[in-house]
Structures are given as structure tokens and as C-alpha cells.
LUMTIVO-95666 format. One record per atom (N, C-alpha, C): x, y, z; residue in three letters. Coordinates in pm, whole numbers, plus 50000, padded with zeros to 5 digits. Layout:
N
XYZAla...
END
This chain:
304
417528327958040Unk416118329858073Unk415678343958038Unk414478343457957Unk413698356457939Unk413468360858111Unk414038374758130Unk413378389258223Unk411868389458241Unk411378380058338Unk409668383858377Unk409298396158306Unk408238396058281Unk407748406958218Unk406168411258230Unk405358415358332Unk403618406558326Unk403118419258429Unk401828415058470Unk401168419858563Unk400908406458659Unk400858407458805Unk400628395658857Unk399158399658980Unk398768390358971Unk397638389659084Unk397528385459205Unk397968387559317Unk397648383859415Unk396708383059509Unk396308371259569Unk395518370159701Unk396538370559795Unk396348383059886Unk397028385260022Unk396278380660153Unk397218371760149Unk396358366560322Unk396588380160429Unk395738375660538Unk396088385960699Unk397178384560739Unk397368401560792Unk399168393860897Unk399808401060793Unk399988400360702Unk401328405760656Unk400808416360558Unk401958424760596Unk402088438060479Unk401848438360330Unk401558445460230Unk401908443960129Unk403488443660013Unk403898451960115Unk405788454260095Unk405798439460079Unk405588429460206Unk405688416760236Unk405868414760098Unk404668409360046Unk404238400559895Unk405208406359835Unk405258420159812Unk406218422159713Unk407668418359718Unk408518418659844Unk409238412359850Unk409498397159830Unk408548386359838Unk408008376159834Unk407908379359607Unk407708383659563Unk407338384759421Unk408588386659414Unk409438395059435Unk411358395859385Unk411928381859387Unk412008376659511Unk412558364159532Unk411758353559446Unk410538353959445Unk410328338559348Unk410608343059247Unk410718356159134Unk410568356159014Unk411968361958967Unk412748367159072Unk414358366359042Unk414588382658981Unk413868390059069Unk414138404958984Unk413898413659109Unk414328425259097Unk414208438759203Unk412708444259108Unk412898446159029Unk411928453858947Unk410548447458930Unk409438452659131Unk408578446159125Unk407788456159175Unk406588461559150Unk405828473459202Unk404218473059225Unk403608482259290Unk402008473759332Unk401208486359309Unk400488486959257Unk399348495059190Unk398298496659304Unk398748499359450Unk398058503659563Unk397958489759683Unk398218494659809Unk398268482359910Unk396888483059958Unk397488472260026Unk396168465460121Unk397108462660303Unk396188471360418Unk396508470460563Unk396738458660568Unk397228456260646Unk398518445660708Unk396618434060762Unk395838438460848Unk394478430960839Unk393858423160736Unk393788431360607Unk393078434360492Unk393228420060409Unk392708411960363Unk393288406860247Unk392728411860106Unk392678399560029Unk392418405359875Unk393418404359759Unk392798411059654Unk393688412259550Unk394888424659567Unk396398419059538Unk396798433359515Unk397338426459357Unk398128436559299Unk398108440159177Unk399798447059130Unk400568435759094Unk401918434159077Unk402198439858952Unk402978448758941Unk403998450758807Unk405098446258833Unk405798433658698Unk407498429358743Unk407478436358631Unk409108438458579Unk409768446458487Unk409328453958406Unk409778456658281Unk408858465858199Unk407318467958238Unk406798460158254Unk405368461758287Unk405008470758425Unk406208471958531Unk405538483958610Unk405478492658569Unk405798498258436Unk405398511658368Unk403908511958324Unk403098500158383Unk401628497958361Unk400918501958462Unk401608502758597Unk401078508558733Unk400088518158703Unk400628532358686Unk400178541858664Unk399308544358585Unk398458534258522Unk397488536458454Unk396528522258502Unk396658516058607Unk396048510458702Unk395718508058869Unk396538519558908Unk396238522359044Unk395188532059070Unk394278536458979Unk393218545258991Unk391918543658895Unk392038529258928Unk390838517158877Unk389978518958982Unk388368519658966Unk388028514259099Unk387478500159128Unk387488498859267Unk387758485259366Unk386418483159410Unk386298468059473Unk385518463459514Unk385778450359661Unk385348461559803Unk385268449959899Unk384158443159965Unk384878434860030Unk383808429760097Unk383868436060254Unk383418438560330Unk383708444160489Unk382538439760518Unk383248441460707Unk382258435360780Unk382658449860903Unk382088457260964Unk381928466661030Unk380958463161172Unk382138466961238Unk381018462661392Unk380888480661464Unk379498480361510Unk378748491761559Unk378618495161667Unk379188504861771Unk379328500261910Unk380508502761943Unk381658508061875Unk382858511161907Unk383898517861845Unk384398528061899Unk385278538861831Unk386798528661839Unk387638531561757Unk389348528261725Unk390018535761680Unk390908540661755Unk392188548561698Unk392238550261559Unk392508539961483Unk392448532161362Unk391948531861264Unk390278534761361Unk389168528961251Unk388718514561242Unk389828504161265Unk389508494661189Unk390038482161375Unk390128469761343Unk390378465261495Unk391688460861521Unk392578463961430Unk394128468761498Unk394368480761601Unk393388490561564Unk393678501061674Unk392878495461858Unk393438505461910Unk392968511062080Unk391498515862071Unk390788509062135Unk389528513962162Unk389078523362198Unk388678532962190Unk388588549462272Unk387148551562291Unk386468546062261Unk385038543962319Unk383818536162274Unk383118532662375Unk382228526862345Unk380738527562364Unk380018527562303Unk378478528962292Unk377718517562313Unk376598515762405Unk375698504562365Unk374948504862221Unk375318493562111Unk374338492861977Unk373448484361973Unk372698476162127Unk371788467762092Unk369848474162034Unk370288488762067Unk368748496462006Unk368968495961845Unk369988489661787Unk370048498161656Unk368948490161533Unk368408488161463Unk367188487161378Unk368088483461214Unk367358473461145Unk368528473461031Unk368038483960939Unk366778491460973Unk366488505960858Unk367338511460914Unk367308518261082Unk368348527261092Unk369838526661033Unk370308510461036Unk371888509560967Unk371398519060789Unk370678512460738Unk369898516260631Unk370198525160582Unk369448535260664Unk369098552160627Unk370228555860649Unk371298552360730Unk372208560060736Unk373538555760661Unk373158550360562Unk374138543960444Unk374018554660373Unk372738556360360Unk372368568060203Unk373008578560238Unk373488586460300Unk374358597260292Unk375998592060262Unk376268583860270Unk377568578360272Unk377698575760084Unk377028572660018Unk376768568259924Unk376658579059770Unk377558574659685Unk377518586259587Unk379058593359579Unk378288604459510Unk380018616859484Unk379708617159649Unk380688619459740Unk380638624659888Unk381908630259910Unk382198634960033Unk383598643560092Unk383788633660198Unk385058629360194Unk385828617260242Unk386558622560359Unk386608624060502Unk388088625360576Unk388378612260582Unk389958612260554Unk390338597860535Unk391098595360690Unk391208579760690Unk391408576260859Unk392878589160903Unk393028588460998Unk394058592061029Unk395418590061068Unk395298575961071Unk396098565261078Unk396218560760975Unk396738566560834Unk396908563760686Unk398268567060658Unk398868567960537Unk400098570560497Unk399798584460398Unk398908590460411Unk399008602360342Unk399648614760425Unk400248620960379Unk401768630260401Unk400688641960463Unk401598644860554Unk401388661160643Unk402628666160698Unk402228676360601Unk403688686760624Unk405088673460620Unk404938668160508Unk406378654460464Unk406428642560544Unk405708643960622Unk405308633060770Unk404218622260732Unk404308609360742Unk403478601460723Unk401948606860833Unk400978604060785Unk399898605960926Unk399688600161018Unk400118584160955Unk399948572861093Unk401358578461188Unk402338582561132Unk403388589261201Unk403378598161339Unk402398605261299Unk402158619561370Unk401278612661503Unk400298604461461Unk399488599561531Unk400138590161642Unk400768581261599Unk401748574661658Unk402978579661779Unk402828593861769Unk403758606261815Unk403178605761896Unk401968609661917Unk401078614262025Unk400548627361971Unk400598631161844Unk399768643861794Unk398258642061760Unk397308653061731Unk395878652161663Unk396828655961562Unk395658642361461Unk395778650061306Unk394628650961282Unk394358661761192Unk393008665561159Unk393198665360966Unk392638652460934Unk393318656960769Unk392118661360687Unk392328667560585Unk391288676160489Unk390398661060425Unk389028667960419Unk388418665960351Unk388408660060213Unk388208646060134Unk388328647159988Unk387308643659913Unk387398641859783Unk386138640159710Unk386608624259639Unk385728616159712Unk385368598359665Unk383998594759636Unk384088589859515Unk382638578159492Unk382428563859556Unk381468565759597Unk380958550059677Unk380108551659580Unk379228541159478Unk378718539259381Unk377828522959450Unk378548517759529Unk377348509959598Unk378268507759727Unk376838507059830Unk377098504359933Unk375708496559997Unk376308479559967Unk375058468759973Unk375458463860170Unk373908464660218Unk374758456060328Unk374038443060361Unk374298438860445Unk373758423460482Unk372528424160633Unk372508419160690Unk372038414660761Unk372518422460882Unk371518427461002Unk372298434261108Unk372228421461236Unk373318418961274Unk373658409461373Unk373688419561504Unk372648420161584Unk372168432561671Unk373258423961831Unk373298433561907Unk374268432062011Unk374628445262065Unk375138446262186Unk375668458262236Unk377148463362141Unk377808454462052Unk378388455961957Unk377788451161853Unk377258455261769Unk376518448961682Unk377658449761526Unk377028442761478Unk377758437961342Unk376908437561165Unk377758442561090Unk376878440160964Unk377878438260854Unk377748431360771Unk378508427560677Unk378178440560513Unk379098442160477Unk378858453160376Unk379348448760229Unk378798451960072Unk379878452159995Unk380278466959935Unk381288471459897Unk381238483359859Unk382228486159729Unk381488491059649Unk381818495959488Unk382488513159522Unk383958519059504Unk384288526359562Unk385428533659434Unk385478544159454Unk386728553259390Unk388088550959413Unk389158548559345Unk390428546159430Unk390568558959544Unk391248554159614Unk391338571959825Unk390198566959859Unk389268556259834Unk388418554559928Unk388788551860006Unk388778556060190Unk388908544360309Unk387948537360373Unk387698529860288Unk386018516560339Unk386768517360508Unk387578522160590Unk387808518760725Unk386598534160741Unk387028544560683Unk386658554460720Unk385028555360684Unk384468547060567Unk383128546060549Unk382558537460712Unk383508530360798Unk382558525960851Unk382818529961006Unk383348538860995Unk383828552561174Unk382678558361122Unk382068561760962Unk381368576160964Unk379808567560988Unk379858554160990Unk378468548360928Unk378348547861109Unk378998546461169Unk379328546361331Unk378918557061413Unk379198568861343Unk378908580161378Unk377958584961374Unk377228584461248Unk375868585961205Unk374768582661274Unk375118566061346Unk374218560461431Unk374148561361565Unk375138576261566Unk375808577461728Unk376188567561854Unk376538553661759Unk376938546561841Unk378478546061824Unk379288551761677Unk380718546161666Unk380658538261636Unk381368534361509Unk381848518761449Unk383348519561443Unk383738510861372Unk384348503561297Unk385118490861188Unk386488491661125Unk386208479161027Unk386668468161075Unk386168456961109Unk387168442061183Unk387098432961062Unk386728438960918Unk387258422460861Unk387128431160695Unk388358431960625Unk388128438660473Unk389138430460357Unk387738426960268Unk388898418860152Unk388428424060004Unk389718425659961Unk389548432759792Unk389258428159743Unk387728423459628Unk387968412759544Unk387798413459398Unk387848433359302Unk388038435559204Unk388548446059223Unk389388454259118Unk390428462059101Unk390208464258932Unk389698471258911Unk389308474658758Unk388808461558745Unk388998457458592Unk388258445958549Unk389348432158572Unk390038437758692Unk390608424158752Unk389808416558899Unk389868407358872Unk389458397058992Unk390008386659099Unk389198381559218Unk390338373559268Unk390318366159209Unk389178356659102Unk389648343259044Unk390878342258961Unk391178352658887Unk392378353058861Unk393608352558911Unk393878357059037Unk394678359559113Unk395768345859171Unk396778345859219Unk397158334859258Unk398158336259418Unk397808325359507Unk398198326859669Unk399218332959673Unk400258338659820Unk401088345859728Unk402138335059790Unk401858323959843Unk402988311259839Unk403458304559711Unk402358308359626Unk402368301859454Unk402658314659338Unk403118320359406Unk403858326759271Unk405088322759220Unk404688320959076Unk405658314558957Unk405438324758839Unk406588323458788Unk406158334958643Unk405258332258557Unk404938316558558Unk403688314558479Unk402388322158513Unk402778326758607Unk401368334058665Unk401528348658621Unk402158351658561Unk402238365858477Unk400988367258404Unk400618376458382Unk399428383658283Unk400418389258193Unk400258388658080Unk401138395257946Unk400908412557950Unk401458420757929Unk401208433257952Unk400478437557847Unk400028428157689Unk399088431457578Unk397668430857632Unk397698421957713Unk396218414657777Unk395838423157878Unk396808427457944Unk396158439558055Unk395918454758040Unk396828460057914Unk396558470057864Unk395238474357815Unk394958459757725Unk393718460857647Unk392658456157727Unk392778457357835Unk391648455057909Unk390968468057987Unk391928474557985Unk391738490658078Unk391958503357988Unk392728501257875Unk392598509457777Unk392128507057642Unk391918518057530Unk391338516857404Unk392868512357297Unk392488505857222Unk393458494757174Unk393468502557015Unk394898505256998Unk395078511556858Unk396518500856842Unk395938497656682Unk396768485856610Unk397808489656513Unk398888487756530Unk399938495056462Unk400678485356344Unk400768493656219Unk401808482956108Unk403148485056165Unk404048479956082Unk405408474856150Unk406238486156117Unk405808501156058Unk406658511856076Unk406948522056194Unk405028517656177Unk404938529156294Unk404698524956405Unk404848506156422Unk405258502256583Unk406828506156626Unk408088500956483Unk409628509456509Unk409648520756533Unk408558536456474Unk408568544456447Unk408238549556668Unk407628546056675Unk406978545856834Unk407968543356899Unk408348525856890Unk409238522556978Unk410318535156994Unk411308538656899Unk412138544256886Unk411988563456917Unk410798565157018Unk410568579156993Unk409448586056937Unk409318583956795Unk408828589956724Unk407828592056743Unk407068598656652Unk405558599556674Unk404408600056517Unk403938581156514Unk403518581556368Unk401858589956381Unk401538591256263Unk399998599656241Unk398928586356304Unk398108592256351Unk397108583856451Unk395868594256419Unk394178585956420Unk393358591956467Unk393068592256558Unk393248582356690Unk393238581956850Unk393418594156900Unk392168596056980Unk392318605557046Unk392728599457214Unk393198606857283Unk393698599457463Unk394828593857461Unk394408583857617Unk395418573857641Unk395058563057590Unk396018556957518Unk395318540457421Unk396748528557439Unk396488518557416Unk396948508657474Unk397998509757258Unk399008508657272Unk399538507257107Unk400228492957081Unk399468480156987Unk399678471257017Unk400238470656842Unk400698462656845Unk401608454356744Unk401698440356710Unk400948434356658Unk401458418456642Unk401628411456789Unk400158416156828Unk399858409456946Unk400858413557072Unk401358421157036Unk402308423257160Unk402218440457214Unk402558446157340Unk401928459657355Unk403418467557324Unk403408477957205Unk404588484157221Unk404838494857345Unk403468499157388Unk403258505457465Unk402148515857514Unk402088521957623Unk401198530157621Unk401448544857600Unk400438548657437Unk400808564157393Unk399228570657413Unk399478584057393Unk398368595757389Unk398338602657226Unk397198596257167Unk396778601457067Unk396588619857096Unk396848627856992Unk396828640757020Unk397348651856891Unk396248656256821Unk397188661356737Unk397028657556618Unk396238647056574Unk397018633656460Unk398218629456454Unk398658630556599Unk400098619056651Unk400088611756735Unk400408604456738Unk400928594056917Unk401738596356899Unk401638603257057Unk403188602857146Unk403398592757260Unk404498589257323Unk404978578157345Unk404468582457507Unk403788575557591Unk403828579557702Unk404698569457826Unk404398559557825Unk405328545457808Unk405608534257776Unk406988535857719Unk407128524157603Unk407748512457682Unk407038503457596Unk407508489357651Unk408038480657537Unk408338487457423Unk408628483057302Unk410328488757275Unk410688484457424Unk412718486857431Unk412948476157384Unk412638462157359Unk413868450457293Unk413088449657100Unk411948457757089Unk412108458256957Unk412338470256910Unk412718479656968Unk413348487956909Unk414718488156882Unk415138481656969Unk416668476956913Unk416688468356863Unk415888453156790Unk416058449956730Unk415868452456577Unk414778463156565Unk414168465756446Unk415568475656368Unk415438480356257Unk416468482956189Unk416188502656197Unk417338506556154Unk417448523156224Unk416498525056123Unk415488539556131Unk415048544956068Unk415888549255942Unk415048550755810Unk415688551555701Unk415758568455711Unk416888575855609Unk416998592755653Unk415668595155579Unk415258605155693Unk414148611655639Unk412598608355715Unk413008595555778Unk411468587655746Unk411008591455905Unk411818595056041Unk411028605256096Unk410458619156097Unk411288623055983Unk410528638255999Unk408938634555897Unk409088622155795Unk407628621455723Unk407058623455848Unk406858608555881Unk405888607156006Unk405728609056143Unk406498616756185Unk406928622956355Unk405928632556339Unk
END
């Protein structure tokens, strides 16, 4: 049997981790070599976004796509958390709240903005997870960052002493849509938070694509030519200077960047035009480089 080789799509149900799926992706597809281009809270569902073998060397040039959820944010109550796995720590009456007021107080949220992300996250302090520290019984107070919210549509305000509104939001990867909706909480000095968040694009991937994660089969692979060239600029290589690549080298290119280097329909890999060279940034063109025949003497220093 051919070594999986793909990008895979998942819909993650609630309840379980993302580690989960991925462990769940080793066992049906028969490999260790399985990796995820950013999770989704153990609440959360949505798309996540699988590299098996060679192809997790595709991660890194798709975990900083931006995303698209759906949330639903209730108004009226602070969480540890942010979101309604955490401890409640206070509560506000939100039955005065107005759906301009939800409104108006979107528009500051909205755009280039400065992000504190939840605190109950996995971003490192002083080598320490944060949900860690928090979990300790410490304050964490984490810095400030810079995220695009590029839309932030909402629905309908379902008014109540907890009141409720459904949101969609077009976002930067480090967004925490938990943390867009503590600040949208705050704003209205009643306190929110998130009780319901599902991913449903990830660059120009979608959930229709995606498949349950009880039904993963390798047929459900995405080819790593098809996903490259979907997120990067596509430079077409003859059959010297796809060996010439595979193997190292570096043939003459006008590409400028990061570009997807395809071959006879297949991706040798992803290089950085630079120079009038591509250089190899990662290759996925290891079983034709050993099959292709050694360079003839001489013929990397022509074109390297």
C-alpha cells in the first residue's frame, strides 16, 4: 500500500479535543505522521485541517489562513474562560440591552484592533501554558496583540436578563472569537460570553468539503498539488528542474516569494523564488528524487 499522503478535512463534533481527531486520523489511516494546522476547544466544532505524511510539511503555510465562525455569545455573564466551560464570576442584568447598543459596540471590535487573548489559552508564560497558571490559582495578565476582525455580522438580539445574539465573524489567525465576545460583554457593561462556536472556512477551505471524523478513509485525502495551488502562486516546472529541485538544487526561476513548484500535475514542493532561483523550502518531491536519475557532472553548478 501507497503511505497516505493528503491534506484532510475535518468536521469536529463537541466533547472532544482536537489531539482526539488526530489521534482518531493515525488509527484509520495507519500512520503516526498526522498534524493540524491549528485546533479547535474541546466545545468548539468545525473544520480542522489535517496534514498525514509528506504533506504535513504543508501545515506551515496553512495555519495562518484566515477563518471563519459562526458564534453565538450570551450577554449577562462573566466566565473564567470566556466561553461556557468556565465558572461564572459574575453576573449582570442584560434585559435593558437594545440591538443598536449590541450594534455600536461591535464597531470598535472590528478591523486592525489590539487583542488580549483569553486567559485560559495555551499561549506560553514564562514556558508555562496560561490555562496552566490559571488553573494554579494565579492572575494572568497576557499582553496585548494585533488581530483583524474584517467582519463582524450579528443576528438578532434574543433580549433576557441573559440575553443572547448569534454572530458571524471573518477573523486573522490568534483571533479569540471567545475573547471578541468577554470584550463585546464588557463594552455593554453587562459581561458576556461564548456558549456555542463552529469553524466553517479556513483559507479557501470549507466544511462542505470536509468529512465526519467517524468517516475518515484515505479517500478523503486532498492531494497536496490541489491544496498548494489553492493558497499559493503555482510555478510549472520541466523535468530538469523538477530533479534539479527535488534533489537540492536551485534551477533559474522568475518567481518571486513563496510558490507552490508543481510538475506533471504533482507538487514537488514548496520553494521561494529569490534571486532568479528557487530555493527549496519544502520538498515533497523525496520519492522522485530518488527515482529520477543523478544529475549529470556539471549540470548543478549550470543551474543551481
Amino acid at each position: 500500500m501507497t503511505a497516505p499522503n493528503g491534506v484532510l478535512l475535518v468536521d469536529k463534533p463537541a466533547g472532544v479535543t482536537s489531539h482526539t481527531i488526530v489521534a482518531m486520523a493515525r488509527r484509520q489511516l495507519g500512520t503516526r505522521k498526522v498534524g493540524h494546522a491549528g485546533t479547535l476547544d474541546p466545545m468548539a466544532t468545525g473544520l480542522l485541517v489535517l496534514g498525514v505524511g509528506p504533506a504535513t510539511r504543508l501545515l506551515t503555510f496553512l495555519v495562518g489562513l484566515d477563518k471563519t465562525y459562526e458564534a453565538t455569545i450570551a450577554l449577562g455573564a462573566t466566565t473564567i474562560t470566556d466561553d461556557a466551560e468556565g465558572d461564572v464570576v459574575e453576573t449582570t442584568d442584560a434585559s435593558g440591552l437594545t440591538q443598536e447598543a449590541v450594534a455600536a459596540a461591535v464597531g470598535p471590535l472590528t478591523g486592525d484592533i489590539e487583542q488580549v487573548p483569553s486567559a485560559v489559552s495555551a499561549i506560553k508564560v514564562d514556558g508555562k501554558r496560561s490555562y496552566a497558571r490559571v488553573r494554579a490559582g494565579e492572575d494572568v495578565a497576557l499582553k496585548a496583540r494585533p488581530v483583524t476582525v474584517s467582519r463582524f455580522d450579528l443576528g438578532a438580539l434574543r433580549p433576557g436578563a441573559l440575553a443572547a445574539v448569534d454572530a458571524v465573524v471573518d477573523c486573522s489567525s490568534g483571533t479569540y472569537v471567545r475573547a471578541l465576545a468577554r470584550d463585546l460583554g464588557a463594552a455593554l457593561g453587562v459581561g458576556g460570553h461564548l456558549t456555542a462556536l463552529r469553524r466553517t472556512r479556513v483559507g479557501p477551505f470549507g466544511l462542505e468539503d470536509a468529512v465526519a471524523a467517524d468517516a475518515i478513509v484515505p479517500a478523503g485525502l486532498l492531494r497536496p498539488v490541489d491544496v498548494a495551488s489553492r493558497v499559493l502562486p503555482v510555478v510549472t516546472l520541466d523535468d530538469d528542474d523538477a530533479r534539479l529541485l527535488a534533489n537540492g538544487r536551485r534551477p533559474r526561476t522568475d518567481a518571486e516569494g513563496i510558490v507552490a513548484a508543481v510538475h506533471d500535475g504533482e507538487l514537488v514542493g514548496v520553494a521561494r523564488g529569490e534571486g532568479g532561483r528557487l530555493h527549496a523550502v519544502a520538498n515533497l518531491g523525496v520519492a522522485a528524487a530518488e527515482q529520477a536519475p543523478a544529475a549529470r557532472p556539471g549540470e548543478g553548478e549550470e543551474r543551481a
